[in-house]
N, C-alpha and C positions, 0 to 999 in steps of 0.2 A: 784571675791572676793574683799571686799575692804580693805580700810589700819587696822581697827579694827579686822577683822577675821584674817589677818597675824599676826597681834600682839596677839593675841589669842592663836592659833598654837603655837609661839615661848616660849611663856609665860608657856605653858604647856608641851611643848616636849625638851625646849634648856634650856641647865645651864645658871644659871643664873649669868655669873660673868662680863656682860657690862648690862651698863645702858644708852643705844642709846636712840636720841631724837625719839617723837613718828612718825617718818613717813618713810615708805617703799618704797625704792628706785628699779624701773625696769629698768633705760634704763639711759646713760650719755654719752655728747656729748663734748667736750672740756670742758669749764667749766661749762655747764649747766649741772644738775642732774632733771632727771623727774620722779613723785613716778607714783604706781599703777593706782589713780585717776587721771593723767593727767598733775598734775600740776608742775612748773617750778619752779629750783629754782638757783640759784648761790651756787656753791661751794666752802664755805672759808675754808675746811680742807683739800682738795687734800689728801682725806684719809692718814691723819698725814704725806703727803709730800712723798706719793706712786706714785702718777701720776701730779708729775710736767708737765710732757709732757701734759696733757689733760686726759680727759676721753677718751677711746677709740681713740687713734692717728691712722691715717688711716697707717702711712707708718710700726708703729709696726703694728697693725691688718694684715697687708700684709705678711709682714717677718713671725708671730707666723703660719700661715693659709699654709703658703709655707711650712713652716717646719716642721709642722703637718703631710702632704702628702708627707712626705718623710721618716721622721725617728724622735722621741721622745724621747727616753731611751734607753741607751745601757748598762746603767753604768760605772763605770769608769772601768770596767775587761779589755774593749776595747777601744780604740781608735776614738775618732772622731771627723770632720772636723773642729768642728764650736770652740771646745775650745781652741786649738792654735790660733783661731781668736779671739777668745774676748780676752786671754792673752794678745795679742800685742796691742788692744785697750787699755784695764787699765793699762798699762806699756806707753802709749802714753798720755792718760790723768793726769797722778799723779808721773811720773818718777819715782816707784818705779818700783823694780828689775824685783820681780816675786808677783803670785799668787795664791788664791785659791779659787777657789767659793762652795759656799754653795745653801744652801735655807733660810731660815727665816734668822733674822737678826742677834736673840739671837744666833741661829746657830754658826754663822758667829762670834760672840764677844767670844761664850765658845772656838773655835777655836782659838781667840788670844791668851787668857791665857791659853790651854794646851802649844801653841807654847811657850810663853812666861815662862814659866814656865820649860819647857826642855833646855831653853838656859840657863836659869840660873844656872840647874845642871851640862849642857853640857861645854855653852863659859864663865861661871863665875865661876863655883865650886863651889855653892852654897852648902851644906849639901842636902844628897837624906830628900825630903819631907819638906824642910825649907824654900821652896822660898816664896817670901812677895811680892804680888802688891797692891800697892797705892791708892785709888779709892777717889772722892770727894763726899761728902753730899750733897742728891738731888738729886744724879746720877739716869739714865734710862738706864739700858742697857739690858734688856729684863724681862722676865718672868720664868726662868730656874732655876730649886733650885741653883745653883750654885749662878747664878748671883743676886739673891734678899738676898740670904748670903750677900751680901756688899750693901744692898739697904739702904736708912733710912729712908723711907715711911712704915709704920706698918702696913698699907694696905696689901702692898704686901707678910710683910715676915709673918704676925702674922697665926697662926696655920700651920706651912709649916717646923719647924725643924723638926729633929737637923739643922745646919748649916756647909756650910761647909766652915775651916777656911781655914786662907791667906792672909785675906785680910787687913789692916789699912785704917783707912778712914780721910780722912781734907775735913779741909772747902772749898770750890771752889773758884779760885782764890789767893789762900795764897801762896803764893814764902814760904814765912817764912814756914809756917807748912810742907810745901811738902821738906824741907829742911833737916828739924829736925826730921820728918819721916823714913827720908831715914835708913836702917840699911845695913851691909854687906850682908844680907840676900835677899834686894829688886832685885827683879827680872825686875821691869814693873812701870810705870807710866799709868791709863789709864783714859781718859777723854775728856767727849767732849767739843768741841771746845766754844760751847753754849747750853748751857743746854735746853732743848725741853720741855721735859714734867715736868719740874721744875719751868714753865711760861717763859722761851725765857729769857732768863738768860745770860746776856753777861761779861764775867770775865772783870777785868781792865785792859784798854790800856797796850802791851806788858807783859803779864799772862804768853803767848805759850815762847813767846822769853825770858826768864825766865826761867819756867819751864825747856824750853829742854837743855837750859845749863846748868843747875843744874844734869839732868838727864844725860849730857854727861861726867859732872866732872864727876860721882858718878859710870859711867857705868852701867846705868839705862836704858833697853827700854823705848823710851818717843811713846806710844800709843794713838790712836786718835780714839773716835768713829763717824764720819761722817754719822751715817747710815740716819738721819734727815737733817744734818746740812749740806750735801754736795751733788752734783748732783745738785749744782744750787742753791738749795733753801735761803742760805745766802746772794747771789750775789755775789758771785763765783764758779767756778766750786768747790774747797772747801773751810770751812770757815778757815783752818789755814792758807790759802793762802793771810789773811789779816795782817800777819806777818811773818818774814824772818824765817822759822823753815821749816825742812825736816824732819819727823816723821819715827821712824823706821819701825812701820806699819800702816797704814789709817785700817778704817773696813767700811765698802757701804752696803748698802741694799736697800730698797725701792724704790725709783725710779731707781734704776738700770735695773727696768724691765718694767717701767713707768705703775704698774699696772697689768700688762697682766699674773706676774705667780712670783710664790716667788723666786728671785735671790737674794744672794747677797757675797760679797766675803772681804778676806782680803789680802789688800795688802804689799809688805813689801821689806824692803831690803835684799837680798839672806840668810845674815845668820842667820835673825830669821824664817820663812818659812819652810828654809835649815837644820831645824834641823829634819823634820820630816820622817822617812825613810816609804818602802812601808810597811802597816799593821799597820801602829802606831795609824793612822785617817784617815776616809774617811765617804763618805757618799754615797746612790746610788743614790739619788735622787742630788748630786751638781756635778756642771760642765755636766749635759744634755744637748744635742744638741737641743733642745726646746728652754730652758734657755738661752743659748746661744745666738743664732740668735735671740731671741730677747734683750736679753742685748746690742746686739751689734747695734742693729736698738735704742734703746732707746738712749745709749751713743749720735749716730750719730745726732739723733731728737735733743739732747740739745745743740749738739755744733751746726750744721748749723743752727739752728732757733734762736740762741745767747739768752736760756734761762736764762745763768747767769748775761748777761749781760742786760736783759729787768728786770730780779729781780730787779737787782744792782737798775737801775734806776728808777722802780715806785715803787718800796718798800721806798726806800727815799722821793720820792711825796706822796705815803699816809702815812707814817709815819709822817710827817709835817703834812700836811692834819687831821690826830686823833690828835695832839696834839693841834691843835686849838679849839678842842671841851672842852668849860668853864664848868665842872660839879663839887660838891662835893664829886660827884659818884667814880671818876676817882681818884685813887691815882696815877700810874702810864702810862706810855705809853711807851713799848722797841723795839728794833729789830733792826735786818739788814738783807738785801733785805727783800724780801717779807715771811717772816718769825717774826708775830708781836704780842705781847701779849698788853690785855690791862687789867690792874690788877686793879680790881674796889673797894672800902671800903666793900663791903658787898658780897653777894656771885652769882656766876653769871651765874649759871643754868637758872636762870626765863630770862635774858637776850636772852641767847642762845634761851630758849622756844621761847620770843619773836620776835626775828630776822628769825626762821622757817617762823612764820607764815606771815613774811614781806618778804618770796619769797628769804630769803639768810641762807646758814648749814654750823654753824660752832659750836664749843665745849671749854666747859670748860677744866680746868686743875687748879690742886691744888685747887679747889674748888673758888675760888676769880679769877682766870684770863681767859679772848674769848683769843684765840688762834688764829688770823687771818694767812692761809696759803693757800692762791687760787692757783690755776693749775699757774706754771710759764707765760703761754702762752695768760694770760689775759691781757688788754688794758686798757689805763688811762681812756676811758670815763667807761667801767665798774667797776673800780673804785670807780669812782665817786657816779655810782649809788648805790654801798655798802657803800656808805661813807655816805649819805643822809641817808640812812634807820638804821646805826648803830646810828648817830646822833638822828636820831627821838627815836628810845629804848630806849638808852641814859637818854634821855631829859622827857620821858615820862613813865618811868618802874619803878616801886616803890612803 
């Protein structure tokens, strides 16, 4: 079959709520991606920052294959090996206390704010049913009726109420609004550290260290969603770690599992986690011994291969690097580590179409911004040679 009969098939048998560039990916090797017809191409979205590690890392491949032939799913009714292992991994990576893993990411964010929401009636005495979290404009935190309740993209919420309430919303980055927000009632601050699919959106200098003082005067959890922004891809293991803040819980997903199976979990200081007793939540699919081993091979992949710190470094060389390119086209150019938007005056689909067909896959977002996010594990000459080709589109798309 070729790429046109799969598109075919999908067009006719799959809902249609993604609008993927036209070509069908079989097989991917680190940062190469190779479709049906054979052909090659670089991957600049690291499936929105799923497989920082690479496509297919051999040493996960290994762990996931091991752990297959042994045990999958028990649920959580029982006990087993591998999650007191990853515990002590994300207790070693991020210093917070305890944890909880899930699957999807959204998963993992509704999870905060049930927690978040229990401490409030539980460690604050919030009124049953009053508690208030905080959320900023532009936010991504998944696709769950709950969570597009606090979305401000119309995209997401429009034909999907009723809604459900709690939530207040400010503008990103506002110390002042997140201030004058606060009521006896706020339960939660939640927010990422940079906003992903808002185009790589970075608050101003000292935002978080701000922010979480505000939240500690106020005895506010100050929550963080890292599910894009951390695991490296900022150029740091996480991006609050670019200021002095300790969050009372981080949220992880996607590259947690570098790709291989949906992990992802929240972590936290004892007594927001702490509040959950057995029966309250669970899932049967999070915390699997699958998930697990390999969560815990993915962790290992980013810290010995020093993926945060190869971001740190060539995300700042081709960030310099795009900012040399002289266009009308180009309003802006952002990021840190390897996590880079380039927000163009006009809309930037036809770019994306044209960088496919220059052998490089990467995606719009907000309709105006490329979204450049390669596997961490890529090299300044290839770089280079995405730098040349975005340059030519650039230069020549219009």
């Amino acid at each position: 079959m070729k790429t046109q009969d799969y598109i075919r098939l999908e067009d006719q048998y799959g809902a249609h709520n993604y609008h993927p560039l036209d070509v069908v990916i079989e097989r991917g090797e680190g940062i190469w991606l190779y479709d049906v017809e054979g052909k090659k191409y670089l991957d600049f979205l690291a499936a929105y920052s799923a497989v920082n590690q690479g496509h297919c890392h051999p040493k996960i491949a290994a762990a996931a294959k091991e752990q297959i032939e042994q045990l999958t799913l028990t649920s959580r009714a029982f006990r087993n090996k591998q999650l007191p292992l990853l515990y002590k991994d994300l207790h070693e990576i991020s210093g917070m206390d305890i944890s909880l893993p899930m699957n999807s990411g959204a998963e993992a964010v509704e999870t905060a704010i049930k927690a978040a929401r229990k401490w409030g009636y539980t460690k604050k005495n919030i009124p049953d049913d009053k508690a208030e979290i905080i959320v900023c404009a532009n936010n991504f935190h998944g696709r769950t009726t709950t969570v597009v309740s606090f979305s401000t993209e119309e995209d997401y919420r429009k034909g999907f109420g009723p809604f459900t309430p709690g939530f207040r919303v400010i503008p990103f980055g506002d110390v002042k609004a997140l201030e004058e927000a606060i009521t006896p009632n706020t339960a939660a601050f939640l927010v990422e550290p940079i906003q992903g699919e808002a185009g790589i959106i970075i608050p101003p200098d000292g935002f978080l260290t701000e922010a979480y003082n505000i939240c500690k005067k106020n005895n506010v959890l100050f929550i963080l969603d890292e599910i894009q922004s951390g695991l490296g891809r900022a150029g740091k293991m996480f991006a609050f770690q670019y200021e002095d803040v300790q969050p009372d819980a981080v949220i992880i997903g996607k590259a947690l599992s570098g790709g291989f199976y949906p992990v992802s979990a929240v972590l936290s200081k004892k007594e927001v986690l702490g509040v959950f007793n057995p029966g309250e939540h669970g899932s049967t699919f999070g915390g699997n011994p699958l998930g697990c081993a390999i969560a815990r091979v993915a962790l290992k992949v980013i810290l010995e291969e020093k993926l945060a710190e190869n971001s740190a470094e060539l995300g700042n060389y081709f960030l310099n690097k795009l900012k040399e390119i002289k266009s009308p086209k180009i309003k802006e150019v952002r990021g840190r580590g390897l996590w880079i938007g380039l927000e163009l005056t006009e809309k930037a689909r036809p770019y994306c179409e044209k960088l496919k067909e220059e052998g490089m896959l990467c995606k719009e977002t907000h309709d105006t911004v490329i979204r450049f996010a390669p596997p961490l594990i890529i090299k300044k000459e290839e770089l280079d040679w995405a730098f040349e080709r975005i340059e030519k589109v650039i230069n020549f798309t219009g």
